[in-house]
C-alpha positions as CSV (number, residue, x, y, z in Angstrom):
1,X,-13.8,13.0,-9.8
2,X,-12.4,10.7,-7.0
3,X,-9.5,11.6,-5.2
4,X,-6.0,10.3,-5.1
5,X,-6.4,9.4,-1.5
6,X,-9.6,7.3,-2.3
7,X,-7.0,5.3,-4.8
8,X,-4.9,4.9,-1.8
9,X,-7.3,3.8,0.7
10,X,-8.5,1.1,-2.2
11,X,-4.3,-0.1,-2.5
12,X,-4.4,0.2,1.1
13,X,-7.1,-2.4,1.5
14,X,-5.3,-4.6,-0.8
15,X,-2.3,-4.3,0.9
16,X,-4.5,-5.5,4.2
17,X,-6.0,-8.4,2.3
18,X,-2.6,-9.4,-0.4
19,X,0.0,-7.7,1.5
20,X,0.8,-6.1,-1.9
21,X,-0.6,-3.2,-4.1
22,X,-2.0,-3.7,-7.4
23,X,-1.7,-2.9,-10.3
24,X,-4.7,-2.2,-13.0
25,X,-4.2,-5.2,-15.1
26,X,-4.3,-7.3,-11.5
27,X,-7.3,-5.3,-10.5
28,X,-9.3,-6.2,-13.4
29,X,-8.2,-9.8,-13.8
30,X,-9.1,-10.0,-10.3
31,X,-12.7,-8.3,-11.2
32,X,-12.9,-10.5,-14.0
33,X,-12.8,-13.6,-12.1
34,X,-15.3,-12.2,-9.5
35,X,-17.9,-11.5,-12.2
36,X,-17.0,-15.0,-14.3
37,X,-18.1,-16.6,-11.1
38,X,-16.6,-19.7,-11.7
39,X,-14.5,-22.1,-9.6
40,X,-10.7,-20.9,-9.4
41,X,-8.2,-23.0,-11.7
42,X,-5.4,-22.2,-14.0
43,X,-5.8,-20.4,-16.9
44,X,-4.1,-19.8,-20.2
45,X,-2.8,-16.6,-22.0
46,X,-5.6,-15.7,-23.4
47,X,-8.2,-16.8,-21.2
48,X,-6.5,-14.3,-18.7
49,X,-6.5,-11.8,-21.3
50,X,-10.6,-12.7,-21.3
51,X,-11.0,-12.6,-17.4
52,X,-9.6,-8.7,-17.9
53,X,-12.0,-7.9,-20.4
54,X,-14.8,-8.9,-18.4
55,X,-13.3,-6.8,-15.6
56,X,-12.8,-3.2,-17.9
57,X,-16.2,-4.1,-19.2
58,X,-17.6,-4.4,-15.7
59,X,-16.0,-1.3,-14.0
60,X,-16.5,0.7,-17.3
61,X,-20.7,-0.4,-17.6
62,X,-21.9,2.2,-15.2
63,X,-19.9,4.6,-17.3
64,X,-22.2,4.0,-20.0
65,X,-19.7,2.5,-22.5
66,X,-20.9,-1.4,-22.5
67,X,-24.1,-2.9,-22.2
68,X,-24.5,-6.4,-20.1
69,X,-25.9,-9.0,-23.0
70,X,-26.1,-12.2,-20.7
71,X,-23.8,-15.3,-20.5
72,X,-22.4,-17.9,-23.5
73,X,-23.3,-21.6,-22.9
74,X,-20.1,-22.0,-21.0
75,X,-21.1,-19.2,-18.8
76,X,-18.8,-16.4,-19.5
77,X,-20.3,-13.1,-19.5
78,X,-20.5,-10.7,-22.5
79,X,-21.3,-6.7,-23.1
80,X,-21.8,-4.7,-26.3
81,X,-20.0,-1.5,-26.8
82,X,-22.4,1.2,-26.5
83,X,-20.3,4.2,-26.8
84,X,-17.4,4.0,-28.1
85,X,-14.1,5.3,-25.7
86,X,-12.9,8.4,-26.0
87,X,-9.5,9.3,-27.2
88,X,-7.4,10.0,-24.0
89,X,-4.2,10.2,-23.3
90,X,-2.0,7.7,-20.9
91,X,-3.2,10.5,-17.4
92,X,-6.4,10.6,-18.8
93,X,-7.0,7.1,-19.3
94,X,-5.3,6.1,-15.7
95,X,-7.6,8.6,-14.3
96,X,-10.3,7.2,-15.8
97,X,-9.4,3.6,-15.1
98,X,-8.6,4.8,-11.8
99,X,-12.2,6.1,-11.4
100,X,-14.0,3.2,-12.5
101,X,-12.3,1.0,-9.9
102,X,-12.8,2.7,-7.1
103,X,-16.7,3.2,-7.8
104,X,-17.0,-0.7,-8.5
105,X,-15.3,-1.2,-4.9
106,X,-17.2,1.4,-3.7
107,X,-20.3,-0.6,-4.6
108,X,-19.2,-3.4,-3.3
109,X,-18.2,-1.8,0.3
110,X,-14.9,-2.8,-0.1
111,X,-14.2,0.5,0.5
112,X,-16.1,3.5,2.0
C-alpha cells in the first residue's frame, strides 16, 4: 500500500509544475490526454468524460481490471473489463484510486 506522503510528494510535483494540486478527476483527464496522444484542442462534455475513462482504464490496467484492445480508426484507445471492480466504499475507493496514480507516475519517473 503506498503511503500518504508518496500522495503528497505526487501533489507536490504538481504544485511545482501547475502551481495547484489536483484533484482525481484532473489527474485522469490529464492521463487521459497523455495516453490519447493527440494534439491538444478543446473538447466537449463528453469527450472529456472519454479522455477520463482512458485515464482510470490506464492507471487501473496494471491492477488487472482492463485489458488494452488497441486503437478505433480515429485513434482513441480502448480496454476490456477483465475483472470486474470490487465493491468499495468512498476510503476504499480513494485509496485505491490513490494507489493507482501514484504507481502510473511512478512508472513514468515523475515521481521517485
Amino acid at each position: 500500500m503506498k503511503t500518504l506522503s508518496d500522495w503528497q510528494r505526487l501533489q507536490d510535483k504538481f504544485k511545482e509544475r501547475f502551481a495547484s494540486e489536483m484533484e482525481h478527476d484532473a489527474i485522469l483527464f490529464m492521463i487521459g490526454l497523455q495516453e490519447l496522444d493527440k494534439p491538444y484542442r478543446t473538447y466537449k462534455k463528453d469527450e472529456k468524460l472519454e479522455v477520463i475513462h482512458i485515464g482510470v482504464c490506464t492507471v487501473m490496467q496494471p491492477y488487472g481490471f482492463y485489458e488494452y484492445k488497441g486503437r478505433d480508426e480515429d485513434g482513441w484507445p480502448h480496454w476490456e473489463i477483465k475483472e470486474q471492480l470490487p465493491h468499495l466504499d468512498a476510503k476504499q475507493q480513494n485509496r485505491l484510486m490513490n494507489d493507482a496514480i501514484i504507481d502510473y507516475f511512478k512508472k513514468t519517473r515523475f515521481i521517485d
